[in-house]
PQR file with spaces between the fields and no chain letter, atoms N, CA, C, O and H, PARSE charges and radii, in Angstrom:
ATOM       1  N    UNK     1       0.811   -1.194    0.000 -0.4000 1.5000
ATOM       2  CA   UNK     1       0.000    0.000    0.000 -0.0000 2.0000
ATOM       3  C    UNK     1       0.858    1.262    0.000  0.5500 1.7000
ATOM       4  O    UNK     1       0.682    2.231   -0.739 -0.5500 1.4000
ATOM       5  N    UNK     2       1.751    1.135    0.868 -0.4000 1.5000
ATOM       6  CA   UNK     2       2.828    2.251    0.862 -0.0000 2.0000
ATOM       7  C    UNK     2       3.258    2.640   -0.471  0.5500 1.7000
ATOM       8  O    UNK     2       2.848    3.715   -0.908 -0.5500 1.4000
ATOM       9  H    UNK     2       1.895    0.348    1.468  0.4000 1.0000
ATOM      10  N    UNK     3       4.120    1.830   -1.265 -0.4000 1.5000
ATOM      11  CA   UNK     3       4.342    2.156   -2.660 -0.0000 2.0000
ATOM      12  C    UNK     3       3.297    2.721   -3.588  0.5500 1.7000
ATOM      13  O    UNK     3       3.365    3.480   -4.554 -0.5500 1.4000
ATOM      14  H    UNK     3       4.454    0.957   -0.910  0.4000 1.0000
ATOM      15  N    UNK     4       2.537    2.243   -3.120 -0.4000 1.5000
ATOM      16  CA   UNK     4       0.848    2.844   -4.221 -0.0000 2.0000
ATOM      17  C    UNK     4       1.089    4.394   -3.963  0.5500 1.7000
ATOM      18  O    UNK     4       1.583    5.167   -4.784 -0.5500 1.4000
ATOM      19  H    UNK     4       2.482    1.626   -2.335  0.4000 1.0000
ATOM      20  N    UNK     5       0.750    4.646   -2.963 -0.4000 1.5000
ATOM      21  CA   UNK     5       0.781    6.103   -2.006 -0.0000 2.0000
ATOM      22  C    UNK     5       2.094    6.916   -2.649  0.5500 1.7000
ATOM      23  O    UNK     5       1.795    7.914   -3.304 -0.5500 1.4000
ATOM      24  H    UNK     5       0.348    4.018   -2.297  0.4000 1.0000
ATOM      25  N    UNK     6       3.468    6.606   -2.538 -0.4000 1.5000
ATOM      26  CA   UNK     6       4.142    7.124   -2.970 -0.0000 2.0000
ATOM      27  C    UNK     6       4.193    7.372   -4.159  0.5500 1.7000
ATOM      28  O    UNK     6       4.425    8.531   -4.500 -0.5500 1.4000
ATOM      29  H    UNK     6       3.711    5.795   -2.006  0.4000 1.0000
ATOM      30  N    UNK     7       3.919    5.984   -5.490 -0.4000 1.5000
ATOM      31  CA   UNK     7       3.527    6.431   -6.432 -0.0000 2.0000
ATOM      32  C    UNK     7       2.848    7.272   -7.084  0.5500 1.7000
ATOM      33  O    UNK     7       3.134    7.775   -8.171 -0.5500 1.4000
ATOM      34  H    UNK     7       3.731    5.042   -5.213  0.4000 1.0000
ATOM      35  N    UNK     8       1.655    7.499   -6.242 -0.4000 1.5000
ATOM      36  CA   UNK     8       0.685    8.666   -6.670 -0.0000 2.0000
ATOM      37  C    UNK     8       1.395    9.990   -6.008  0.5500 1.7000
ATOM      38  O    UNK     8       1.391   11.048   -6.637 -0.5500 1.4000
ATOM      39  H    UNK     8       1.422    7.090   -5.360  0.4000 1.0000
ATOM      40  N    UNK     9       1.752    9.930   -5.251 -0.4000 1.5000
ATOM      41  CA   UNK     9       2.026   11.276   -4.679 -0.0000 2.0000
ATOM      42  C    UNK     9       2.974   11.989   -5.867  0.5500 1.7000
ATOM      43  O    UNK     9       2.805   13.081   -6.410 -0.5500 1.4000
ATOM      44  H    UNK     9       1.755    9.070   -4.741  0.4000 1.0000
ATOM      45  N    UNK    10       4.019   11.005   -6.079 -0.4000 1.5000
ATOM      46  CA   UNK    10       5.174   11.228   -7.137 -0.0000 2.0000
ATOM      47  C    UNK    10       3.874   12.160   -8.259  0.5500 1.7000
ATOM      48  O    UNK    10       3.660   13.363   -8.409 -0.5500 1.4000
ATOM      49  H    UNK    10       4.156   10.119   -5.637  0.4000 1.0000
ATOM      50  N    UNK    11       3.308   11.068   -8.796 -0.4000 1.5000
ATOM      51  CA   UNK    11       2.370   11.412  -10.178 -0.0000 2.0000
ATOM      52  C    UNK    11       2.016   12.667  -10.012  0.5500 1.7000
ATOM      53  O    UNK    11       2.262   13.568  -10.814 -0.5500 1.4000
ATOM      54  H    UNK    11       3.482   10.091   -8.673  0.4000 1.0000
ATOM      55  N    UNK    12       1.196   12.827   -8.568 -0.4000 1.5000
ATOM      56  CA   UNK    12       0.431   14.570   -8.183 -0.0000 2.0000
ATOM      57  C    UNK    12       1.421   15.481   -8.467  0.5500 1.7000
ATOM      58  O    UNK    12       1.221   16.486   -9.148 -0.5500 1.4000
ATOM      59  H    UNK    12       0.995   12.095   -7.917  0.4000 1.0000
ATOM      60  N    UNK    13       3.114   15.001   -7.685 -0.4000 1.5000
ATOM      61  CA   UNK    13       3.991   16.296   -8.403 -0.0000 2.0000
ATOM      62  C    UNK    13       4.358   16.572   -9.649  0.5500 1.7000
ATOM      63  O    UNK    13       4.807   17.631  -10.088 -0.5500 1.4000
ATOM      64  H    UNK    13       3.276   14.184   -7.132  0.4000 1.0000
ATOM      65  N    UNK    14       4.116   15.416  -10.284 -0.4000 1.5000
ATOM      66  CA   UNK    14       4.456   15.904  -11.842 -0.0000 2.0000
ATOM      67  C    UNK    14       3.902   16.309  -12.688  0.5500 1.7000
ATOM      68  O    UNK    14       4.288   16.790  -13.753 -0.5500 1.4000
ATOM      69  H    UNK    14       3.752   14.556   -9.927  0.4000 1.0000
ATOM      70  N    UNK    15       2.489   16.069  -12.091 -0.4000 1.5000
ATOM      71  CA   UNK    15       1.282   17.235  -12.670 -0.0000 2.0000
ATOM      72  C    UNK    15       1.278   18.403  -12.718  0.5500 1.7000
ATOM      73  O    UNK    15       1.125   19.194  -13.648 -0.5500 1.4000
ATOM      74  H    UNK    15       2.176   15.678  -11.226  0.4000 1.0000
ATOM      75  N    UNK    16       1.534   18.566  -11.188 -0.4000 1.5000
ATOM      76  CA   UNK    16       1.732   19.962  -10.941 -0.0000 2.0000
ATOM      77  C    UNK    16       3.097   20.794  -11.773  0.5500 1.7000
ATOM      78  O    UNK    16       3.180   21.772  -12.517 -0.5500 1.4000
ATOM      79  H    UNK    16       1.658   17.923  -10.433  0.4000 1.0000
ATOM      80  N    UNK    17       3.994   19.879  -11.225 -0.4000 1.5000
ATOM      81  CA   UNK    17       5.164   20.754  -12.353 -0.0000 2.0000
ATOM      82  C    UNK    17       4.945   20.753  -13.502  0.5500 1.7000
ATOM      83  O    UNK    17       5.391   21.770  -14.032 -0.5500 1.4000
ATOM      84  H    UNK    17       3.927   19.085  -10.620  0.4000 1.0000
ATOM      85  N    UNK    18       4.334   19.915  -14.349 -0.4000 1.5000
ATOM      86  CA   UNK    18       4.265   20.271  -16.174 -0.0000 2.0000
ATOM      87  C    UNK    18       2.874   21.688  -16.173  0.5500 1.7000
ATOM      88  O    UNK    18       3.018   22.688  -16.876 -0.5500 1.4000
ATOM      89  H    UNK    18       3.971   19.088  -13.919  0.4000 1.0000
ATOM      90  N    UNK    19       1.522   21.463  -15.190 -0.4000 1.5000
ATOM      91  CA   UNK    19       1.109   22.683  -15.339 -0.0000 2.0000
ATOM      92  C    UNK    19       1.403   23.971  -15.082  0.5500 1.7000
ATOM      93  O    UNK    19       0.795   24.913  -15.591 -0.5500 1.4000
ATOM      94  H    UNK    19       1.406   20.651  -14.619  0.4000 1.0000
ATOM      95  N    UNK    20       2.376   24.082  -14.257 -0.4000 1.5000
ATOM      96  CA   UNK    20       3.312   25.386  -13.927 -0.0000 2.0000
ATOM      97  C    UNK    20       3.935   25.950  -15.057  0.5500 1.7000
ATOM      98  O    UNK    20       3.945   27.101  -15.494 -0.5500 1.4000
ATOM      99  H    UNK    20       2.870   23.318  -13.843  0.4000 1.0000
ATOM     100  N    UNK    21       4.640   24.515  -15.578 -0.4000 1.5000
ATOM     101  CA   UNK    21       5.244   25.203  -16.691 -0.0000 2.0000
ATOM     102  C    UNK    21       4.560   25.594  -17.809  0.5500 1.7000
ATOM     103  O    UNK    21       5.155   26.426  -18.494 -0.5500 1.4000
ATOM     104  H    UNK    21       4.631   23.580  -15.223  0.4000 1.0000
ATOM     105  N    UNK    22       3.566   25.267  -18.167 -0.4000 1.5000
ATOM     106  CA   UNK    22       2.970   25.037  -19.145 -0.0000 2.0000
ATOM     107  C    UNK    22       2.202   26.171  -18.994  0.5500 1.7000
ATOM     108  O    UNK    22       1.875   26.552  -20.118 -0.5500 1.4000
ATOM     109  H    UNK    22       3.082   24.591  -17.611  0.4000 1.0000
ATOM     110  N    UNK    23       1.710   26.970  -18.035 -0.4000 1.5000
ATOM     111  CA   UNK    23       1.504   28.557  -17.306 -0.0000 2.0000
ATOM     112  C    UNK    23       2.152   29.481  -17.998  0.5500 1.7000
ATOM     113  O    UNK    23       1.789   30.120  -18.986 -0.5500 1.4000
ATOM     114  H    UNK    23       1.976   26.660  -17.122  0.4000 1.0000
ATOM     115  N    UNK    24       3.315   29.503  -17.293 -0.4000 1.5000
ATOM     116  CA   UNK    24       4.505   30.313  -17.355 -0.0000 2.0000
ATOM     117  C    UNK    24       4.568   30.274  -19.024  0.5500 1.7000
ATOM     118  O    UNK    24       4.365   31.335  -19.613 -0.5500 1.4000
ATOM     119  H    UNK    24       3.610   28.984  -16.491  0.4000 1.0000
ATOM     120  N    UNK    25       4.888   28.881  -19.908 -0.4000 1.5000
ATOM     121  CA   UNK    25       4.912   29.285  -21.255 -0.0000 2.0000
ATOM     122  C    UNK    25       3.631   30.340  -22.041  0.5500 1.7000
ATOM     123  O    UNK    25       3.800   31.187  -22.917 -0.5500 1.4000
ATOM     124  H    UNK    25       5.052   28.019  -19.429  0.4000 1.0000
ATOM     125  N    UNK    26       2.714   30.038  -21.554 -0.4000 1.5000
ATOM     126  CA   UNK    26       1.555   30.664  -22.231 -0.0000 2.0000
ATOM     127  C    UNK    26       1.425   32.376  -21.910  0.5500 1.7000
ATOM     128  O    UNK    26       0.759   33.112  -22.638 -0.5500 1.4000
ATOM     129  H    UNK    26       2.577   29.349  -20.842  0.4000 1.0000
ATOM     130  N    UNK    27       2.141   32.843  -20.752 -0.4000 1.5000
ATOM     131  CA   UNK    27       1.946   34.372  -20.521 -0.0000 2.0000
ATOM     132  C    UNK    27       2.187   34.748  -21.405  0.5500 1.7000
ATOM     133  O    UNK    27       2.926   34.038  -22.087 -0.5500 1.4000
ATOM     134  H    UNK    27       2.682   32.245  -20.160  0.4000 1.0000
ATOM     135  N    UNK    28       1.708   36.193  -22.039 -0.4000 1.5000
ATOM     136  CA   UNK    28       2.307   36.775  -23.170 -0.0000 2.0000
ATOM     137  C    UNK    28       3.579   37.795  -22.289  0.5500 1.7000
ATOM     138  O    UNK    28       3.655   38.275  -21.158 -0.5500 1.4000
ATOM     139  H    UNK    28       1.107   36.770  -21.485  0.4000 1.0000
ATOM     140  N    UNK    29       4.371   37.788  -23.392 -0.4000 1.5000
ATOM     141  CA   UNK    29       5.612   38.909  -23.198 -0.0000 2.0000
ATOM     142  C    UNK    29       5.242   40.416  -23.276  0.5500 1.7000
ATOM     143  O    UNK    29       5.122   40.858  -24.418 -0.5500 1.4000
ATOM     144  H    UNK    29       4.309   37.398  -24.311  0.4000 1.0000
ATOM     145  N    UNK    30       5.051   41.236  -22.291 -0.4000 1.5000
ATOM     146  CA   UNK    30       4.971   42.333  -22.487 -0.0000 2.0000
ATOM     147  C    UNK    30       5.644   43.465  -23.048  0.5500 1.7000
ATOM     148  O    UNK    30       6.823   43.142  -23.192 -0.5500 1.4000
ATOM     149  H    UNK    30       5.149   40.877  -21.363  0.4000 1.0000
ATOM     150  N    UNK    31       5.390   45.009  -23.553 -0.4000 1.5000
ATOM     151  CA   UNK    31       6.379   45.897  -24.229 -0.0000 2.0000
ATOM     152  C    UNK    31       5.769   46.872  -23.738  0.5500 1.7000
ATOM     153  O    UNK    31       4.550   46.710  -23.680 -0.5500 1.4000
ATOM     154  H    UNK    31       4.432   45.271  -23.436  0.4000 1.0000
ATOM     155  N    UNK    32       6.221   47.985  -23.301 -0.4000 1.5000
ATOM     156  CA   UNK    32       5.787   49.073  -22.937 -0.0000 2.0000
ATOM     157  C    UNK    32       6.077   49.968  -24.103  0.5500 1.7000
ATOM     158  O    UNK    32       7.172   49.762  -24.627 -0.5500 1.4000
ATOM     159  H    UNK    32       7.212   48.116  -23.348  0.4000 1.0000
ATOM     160  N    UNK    33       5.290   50.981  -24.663 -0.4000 1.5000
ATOM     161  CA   UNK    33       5.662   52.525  -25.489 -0.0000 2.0000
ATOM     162  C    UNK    33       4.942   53.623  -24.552  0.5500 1.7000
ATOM     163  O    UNK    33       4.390   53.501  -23.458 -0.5500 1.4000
ATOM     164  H    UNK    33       4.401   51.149  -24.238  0.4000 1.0000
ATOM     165  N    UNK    34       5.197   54.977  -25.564 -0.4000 1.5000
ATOM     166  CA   UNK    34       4.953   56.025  -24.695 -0.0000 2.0000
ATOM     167  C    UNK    34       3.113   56.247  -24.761  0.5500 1.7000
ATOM     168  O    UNK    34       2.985   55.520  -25.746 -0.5500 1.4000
ATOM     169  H    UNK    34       5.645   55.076  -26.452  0.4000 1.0000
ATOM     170  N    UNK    35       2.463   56.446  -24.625 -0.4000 1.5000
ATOM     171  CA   UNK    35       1.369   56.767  -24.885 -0.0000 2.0000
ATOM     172  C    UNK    35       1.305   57.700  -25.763  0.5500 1.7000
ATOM     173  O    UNK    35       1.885   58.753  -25.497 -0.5500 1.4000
ATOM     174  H    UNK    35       2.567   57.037  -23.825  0.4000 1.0000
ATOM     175  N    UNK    36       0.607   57.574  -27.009 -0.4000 1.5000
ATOM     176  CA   UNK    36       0.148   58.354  -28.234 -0.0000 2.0000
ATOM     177  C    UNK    36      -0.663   59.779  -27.777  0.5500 1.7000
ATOM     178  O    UNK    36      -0.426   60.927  -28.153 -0.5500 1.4000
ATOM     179  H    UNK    36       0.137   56.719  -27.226  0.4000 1.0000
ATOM     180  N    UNK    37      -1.407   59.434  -27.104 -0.4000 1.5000
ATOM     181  CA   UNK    37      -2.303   60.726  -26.548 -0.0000 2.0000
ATOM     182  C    UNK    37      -2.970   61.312  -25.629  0.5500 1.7000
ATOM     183  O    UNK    37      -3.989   61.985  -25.476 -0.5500 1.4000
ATOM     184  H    UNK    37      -1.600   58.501  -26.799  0.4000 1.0000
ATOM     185  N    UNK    38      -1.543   60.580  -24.676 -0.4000 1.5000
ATOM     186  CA   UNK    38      -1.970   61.345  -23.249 -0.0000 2.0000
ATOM     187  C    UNK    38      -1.519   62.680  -23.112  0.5500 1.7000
ATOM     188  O    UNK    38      -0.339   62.811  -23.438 -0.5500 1.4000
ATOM     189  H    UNK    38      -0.715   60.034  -24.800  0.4000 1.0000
ATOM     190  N    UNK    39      -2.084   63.705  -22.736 -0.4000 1.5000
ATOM     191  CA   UNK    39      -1.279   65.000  -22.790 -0.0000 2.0000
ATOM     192  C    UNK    39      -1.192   65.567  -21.612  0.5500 1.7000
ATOM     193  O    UNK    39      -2.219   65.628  -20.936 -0.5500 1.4000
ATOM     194  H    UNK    39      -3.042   63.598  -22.471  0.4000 1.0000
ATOM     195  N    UNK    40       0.236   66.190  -21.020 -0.4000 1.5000
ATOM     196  CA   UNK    40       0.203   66.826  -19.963 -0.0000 2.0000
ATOM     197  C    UNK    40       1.311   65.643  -19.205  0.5500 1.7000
ATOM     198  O    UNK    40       1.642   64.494  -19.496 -0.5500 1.4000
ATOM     199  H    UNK    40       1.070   66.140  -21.569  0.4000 1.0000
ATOM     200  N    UNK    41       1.658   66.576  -18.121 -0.4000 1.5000
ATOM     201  CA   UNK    41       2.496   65.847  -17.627 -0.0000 2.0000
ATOM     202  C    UNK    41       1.785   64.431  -16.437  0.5500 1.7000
ATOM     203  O    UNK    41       0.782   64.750  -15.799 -0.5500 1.4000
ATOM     204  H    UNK    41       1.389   67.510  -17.885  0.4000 1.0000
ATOM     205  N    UNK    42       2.345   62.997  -16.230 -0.4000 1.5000
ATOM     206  CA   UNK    42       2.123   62.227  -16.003 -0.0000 2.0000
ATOM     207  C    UNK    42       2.270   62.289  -14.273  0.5500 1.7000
ATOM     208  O    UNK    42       3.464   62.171  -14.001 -0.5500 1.4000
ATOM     209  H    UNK    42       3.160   62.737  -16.748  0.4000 1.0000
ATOM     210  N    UNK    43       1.492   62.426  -13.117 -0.4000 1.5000
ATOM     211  CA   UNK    43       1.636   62.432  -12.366 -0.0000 2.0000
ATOM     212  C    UNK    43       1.068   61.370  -11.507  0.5500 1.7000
ATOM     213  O    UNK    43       1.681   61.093  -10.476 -0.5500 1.4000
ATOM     214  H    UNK    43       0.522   62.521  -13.337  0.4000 1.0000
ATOM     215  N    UNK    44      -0.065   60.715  -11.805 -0.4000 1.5000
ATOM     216  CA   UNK    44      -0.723   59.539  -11.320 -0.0000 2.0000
ATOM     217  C    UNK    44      -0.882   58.293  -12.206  0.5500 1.7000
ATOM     218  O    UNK    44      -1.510   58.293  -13.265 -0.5500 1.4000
ATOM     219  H    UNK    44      -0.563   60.940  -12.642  0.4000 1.0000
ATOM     220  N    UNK    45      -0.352   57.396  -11.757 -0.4000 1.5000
ATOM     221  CA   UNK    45      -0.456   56.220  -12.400 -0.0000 2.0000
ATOM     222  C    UNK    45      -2.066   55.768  -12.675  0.5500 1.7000
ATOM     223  O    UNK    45      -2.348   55.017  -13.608 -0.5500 1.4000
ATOM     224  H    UNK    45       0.158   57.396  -10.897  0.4000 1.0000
ATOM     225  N    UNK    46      -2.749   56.134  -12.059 -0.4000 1.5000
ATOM     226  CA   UNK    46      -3.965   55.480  -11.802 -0.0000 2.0000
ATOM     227  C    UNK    46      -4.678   56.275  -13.665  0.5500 1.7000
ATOM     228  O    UNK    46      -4.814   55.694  -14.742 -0.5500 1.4000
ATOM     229  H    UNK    46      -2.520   56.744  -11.301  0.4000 1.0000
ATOM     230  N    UNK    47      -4.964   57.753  -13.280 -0.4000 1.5000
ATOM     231  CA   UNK    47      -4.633   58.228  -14.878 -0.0000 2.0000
ATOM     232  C    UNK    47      -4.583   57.896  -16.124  0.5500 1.7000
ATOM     233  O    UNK    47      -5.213   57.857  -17.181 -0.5500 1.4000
ATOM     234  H    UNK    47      -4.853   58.225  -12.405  0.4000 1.0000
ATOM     235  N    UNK    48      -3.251   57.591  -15.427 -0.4000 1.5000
ATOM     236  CA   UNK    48      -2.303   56.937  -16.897 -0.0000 2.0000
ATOM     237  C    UNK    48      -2.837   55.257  -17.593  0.5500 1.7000
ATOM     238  O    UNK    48      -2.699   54.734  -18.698 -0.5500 1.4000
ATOM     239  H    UNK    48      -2.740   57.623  -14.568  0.4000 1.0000
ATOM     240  N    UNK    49      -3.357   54.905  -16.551 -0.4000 1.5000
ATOM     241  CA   UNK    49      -3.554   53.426  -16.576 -0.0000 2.0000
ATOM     242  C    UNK    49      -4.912   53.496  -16.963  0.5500 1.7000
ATOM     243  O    UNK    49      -5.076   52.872  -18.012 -0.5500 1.4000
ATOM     244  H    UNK    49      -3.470   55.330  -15.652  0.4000 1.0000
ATOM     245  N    UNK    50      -6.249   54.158  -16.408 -0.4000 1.5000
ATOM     246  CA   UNK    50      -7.066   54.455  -17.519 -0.0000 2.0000
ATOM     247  C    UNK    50      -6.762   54.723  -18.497  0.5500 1.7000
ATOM     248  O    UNK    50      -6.808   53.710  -19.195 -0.5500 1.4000
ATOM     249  H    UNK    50      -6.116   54.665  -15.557  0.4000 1.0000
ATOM     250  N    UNK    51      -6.276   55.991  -19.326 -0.4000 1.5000
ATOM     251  CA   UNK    51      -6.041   56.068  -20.137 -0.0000 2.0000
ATOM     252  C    UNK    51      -5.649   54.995  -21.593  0.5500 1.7000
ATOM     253  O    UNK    51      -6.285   54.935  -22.645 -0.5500 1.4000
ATOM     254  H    UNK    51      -6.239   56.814  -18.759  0.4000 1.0000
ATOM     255  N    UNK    52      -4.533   54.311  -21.250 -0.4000 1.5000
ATOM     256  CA   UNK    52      -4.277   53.327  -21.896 -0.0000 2.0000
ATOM     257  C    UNK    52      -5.404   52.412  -22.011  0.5500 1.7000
ATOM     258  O    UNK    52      -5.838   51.999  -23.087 -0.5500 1.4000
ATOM     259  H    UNK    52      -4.016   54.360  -20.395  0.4000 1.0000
ATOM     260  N    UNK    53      -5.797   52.154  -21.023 -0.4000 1.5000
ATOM     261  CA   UNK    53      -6.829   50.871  -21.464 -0.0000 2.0000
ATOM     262  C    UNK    53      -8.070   51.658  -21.955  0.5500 1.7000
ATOM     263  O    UNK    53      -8.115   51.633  -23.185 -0.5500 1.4000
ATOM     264  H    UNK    53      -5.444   52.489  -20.149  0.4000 1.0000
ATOM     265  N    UNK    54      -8.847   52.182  -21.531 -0.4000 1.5000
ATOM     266  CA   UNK    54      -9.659   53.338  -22.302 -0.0000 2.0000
ATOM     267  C    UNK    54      -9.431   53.908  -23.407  0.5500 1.7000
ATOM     268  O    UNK    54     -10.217   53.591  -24.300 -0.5500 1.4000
ATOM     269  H    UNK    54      -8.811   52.202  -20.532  0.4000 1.0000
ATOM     270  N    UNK    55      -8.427   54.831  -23.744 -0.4000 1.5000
ATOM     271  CA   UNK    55      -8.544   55.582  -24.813 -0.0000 2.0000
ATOM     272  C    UNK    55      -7.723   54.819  -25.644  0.5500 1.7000
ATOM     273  O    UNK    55      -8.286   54.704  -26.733 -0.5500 1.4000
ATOM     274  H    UNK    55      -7.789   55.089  -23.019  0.4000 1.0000
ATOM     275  N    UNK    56      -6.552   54.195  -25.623 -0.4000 1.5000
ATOM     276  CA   UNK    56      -5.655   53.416  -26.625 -0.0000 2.0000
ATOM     277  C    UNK    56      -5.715   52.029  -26.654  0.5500 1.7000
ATOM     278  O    UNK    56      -4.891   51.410  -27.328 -0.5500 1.4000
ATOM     279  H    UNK    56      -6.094   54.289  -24.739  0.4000 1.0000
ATOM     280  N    UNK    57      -6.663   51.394  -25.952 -0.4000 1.5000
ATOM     281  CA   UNK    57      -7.216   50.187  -26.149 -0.0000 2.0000
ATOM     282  C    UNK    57      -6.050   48.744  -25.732  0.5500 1.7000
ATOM     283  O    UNK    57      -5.789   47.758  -26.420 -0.5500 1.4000
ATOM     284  H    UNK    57      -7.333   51.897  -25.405  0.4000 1.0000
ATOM     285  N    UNK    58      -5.515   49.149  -24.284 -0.4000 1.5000
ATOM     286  CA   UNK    58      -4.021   48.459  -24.128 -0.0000 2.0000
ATOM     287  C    UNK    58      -4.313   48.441  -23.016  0.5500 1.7000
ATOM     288  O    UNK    58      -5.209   49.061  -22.443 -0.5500 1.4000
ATOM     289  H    UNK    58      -5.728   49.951  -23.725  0.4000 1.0000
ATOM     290  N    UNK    59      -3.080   47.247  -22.364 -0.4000 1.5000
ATOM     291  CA   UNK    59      -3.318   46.286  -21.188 -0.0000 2.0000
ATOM     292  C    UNK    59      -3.506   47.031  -20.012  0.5500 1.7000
ATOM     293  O    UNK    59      -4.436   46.807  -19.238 -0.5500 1.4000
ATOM     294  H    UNK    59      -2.353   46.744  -22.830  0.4000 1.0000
ATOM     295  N    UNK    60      -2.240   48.348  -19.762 -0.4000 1.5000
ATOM     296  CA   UNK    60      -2.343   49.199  -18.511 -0.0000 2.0000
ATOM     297  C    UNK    60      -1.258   50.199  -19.397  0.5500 1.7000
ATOM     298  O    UNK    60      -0.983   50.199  -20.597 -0.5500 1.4000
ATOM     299  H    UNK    60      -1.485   48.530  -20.391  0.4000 1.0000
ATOM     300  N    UNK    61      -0.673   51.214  -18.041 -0.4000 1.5000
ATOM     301  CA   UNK    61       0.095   52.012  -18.189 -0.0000 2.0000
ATOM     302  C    UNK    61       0.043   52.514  -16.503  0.5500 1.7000
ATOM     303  O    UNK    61      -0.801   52.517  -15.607 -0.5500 1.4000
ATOM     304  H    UNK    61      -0.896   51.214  -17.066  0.4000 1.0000
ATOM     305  N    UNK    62       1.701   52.992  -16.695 -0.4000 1.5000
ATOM     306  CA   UNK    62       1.907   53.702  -15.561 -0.0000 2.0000
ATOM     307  C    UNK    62       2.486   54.854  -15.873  0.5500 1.7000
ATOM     308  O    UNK    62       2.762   54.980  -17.066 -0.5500 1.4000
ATOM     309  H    UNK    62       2.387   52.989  -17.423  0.4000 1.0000
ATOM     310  N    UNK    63       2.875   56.126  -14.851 -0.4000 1.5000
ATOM     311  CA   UNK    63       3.982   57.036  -14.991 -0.0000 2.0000
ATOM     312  C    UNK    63       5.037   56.668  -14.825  0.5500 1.7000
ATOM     313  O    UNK    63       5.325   55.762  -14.043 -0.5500 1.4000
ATOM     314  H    UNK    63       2.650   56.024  -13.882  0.4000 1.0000
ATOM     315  N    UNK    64       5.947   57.378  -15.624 -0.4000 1.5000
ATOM     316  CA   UNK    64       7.620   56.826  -14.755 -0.0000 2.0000
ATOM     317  C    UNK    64       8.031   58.082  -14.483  0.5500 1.7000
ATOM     318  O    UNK    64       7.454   59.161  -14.619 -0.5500 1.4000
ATOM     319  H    UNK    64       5.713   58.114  -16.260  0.4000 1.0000
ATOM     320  N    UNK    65       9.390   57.729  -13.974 -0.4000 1.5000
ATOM     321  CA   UNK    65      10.331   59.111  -13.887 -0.0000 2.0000
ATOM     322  C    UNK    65      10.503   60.039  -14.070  0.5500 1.7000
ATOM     323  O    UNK    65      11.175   60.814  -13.389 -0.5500 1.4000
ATOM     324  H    UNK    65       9.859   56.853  -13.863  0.4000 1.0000
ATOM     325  N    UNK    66       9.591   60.375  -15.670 -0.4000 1.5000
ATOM     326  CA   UNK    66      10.195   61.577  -16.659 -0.0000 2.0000
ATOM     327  C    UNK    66       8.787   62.204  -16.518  0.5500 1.7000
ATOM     328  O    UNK    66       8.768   63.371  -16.912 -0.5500 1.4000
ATOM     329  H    UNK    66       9.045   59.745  -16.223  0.4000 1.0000
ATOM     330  N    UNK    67       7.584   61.729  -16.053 -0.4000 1.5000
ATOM     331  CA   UNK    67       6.431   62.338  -15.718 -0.0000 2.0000
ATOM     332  C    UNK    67       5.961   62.166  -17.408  0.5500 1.7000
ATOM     333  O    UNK    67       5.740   63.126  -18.145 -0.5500 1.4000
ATOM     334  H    UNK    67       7.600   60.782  -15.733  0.4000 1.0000
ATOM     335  N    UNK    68       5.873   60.796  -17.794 -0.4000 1.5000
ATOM     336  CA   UNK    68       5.052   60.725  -18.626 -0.0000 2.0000
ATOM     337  C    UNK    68       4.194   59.131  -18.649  0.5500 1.7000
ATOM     338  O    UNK    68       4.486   58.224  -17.869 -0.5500 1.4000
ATOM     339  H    UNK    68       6.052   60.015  -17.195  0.4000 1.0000
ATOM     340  N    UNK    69       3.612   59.077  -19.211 -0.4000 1.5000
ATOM     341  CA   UNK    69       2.510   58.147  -19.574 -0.0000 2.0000
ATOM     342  C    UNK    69       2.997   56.999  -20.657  0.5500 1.7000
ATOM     343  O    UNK    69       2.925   56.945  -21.885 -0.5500 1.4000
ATOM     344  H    UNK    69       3.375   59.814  -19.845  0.4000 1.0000
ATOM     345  N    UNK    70       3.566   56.042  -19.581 -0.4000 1.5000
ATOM     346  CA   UNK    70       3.824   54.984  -20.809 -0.0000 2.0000
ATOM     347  C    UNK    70       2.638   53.500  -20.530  0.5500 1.7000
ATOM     348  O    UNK    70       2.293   53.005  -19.457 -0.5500 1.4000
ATOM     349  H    UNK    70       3.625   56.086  -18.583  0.4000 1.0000
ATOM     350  N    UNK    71       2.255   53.115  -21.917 -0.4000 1.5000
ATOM     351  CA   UNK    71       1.455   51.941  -21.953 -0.0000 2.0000
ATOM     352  C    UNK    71       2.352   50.585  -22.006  0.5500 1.7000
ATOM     353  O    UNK    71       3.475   50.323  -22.436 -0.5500 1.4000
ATOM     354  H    UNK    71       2.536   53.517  -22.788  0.4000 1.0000
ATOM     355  N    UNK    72       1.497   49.975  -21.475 -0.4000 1.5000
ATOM     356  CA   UNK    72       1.905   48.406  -21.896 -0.0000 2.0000
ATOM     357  C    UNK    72       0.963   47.399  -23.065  0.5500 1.7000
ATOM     358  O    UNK    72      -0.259   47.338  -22.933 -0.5500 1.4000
ATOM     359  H    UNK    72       0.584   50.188  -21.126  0.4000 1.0000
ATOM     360  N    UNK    73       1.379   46.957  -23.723 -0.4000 1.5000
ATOM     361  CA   UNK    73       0.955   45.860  -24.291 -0.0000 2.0000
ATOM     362  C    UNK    73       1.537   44.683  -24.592  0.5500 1.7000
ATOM     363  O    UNK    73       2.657   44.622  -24.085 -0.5500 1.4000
ATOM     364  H    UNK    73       2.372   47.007  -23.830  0.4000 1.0000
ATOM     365  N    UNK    74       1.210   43.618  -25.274 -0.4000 1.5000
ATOM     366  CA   UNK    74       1.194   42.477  -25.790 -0.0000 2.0000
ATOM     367  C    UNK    74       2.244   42.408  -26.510  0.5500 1.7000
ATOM     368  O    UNK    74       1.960   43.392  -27.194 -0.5500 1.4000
ATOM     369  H    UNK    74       0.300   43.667  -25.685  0.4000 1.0000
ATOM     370  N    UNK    75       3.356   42.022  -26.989 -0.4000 1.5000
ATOM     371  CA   UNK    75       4.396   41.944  -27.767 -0.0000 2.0000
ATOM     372  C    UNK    75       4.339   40.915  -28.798  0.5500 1.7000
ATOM     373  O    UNK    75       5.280   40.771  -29.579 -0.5500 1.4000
ATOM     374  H    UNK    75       3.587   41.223  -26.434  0.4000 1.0000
């Protein structure tokens, strides 16, 4: 009975590891650009992140550094 038990247990982890991986392969790769037509300087991410998905039809966006509005999408 013991061996049964271990056997399966083995099996449960190798399920689990091929669906992990098999996860991880399917994310898409992301790319960030600047936003086309956000105007004004970028001070809230929250903003910015409407914006993108609202007006330019893309995953999110944040501000960075330079106080502007960059989007993310799909690569």
């Amino acid at each position: 009975m013991e061996k049964k038990s271990l056997a399966g247990l083995c099996f449960l982890f190798l399920v689990l590891f091929v669906a992990q991986e098999v996860m991880v392969q399917t994310e898409a790769k992301t790319c960030e650009n600047l936003a086309n037509t956000y105007r004004g300087p970028c001070f809230t991410t929250g903003s910015c992140d409407d914006h993108c998905k609202n007006k330019e039809h893309l995953r999110s966006g944040r501000c960075r550094d330079d106080f502007r509005c960059w989007c993310t999408r799909n690569c």
